[in-house]
C-alpha positions as CSV (number, residue, x, y, z in Angstrom):
1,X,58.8,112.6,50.9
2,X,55.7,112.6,49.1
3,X,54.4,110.1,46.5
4,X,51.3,109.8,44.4
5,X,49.6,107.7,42.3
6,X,46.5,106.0,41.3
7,X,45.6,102.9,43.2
8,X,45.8,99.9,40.6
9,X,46.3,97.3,43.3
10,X,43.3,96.0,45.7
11,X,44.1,97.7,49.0
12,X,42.8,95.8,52.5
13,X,39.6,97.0,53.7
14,X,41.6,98.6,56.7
15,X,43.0,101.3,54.6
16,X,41.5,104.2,55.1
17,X,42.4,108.4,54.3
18,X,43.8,109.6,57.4
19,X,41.7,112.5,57.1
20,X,38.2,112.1,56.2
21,X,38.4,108.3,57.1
22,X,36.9,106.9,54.2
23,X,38.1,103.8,52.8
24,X,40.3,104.1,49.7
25,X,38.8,103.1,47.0
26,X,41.2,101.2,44.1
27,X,42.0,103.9,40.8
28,X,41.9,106.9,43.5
29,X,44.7,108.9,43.0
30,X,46.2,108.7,46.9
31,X,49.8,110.3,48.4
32,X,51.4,108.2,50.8
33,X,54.0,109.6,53.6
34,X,57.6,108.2,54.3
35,X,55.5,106.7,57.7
36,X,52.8,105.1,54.8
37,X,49.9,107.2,56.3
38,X,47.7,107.5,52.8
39,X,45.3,110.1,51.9
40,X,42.8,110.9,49.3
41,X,44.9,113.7,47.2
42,X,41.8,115.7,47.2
43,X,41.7,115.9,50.9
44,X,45.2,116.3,51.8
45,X,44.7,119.7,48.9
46,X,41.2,120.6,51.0
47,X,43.3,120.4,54.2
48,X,46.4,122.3,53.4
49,X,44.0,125.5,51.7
50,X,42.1,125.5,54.6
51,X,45.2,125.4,57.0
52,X,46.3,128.4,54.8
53,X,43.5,130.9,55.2
């Protein structure tokens, strides 16, 4: 299951979009798997067109 949301809450420094790596920054809008990997909603979107070509 899928979640998303904007990041109100100060996340540790170790949190990072599983795919481009970058940290993830408070008010980004993130989705976070059932196993709590979190990504950037813009790059999970990137990912899954490019996947689809």
């Amino acid at each position: 299951m899928l979640s998303s949301s904007p990041s109100d809450t100060p996340l540790p420094s170790t949190d990072d979009c599983a795919i481009c790596l970058m940290t993830l920054a408070p008010g980004t809008v993130l989705l976070t798997l059932s196993c709590n990997h979190k990504f950037h909603l813009q790059c999970l979107v990137s990912n899954a067109q490019a996947q689809n070509k």
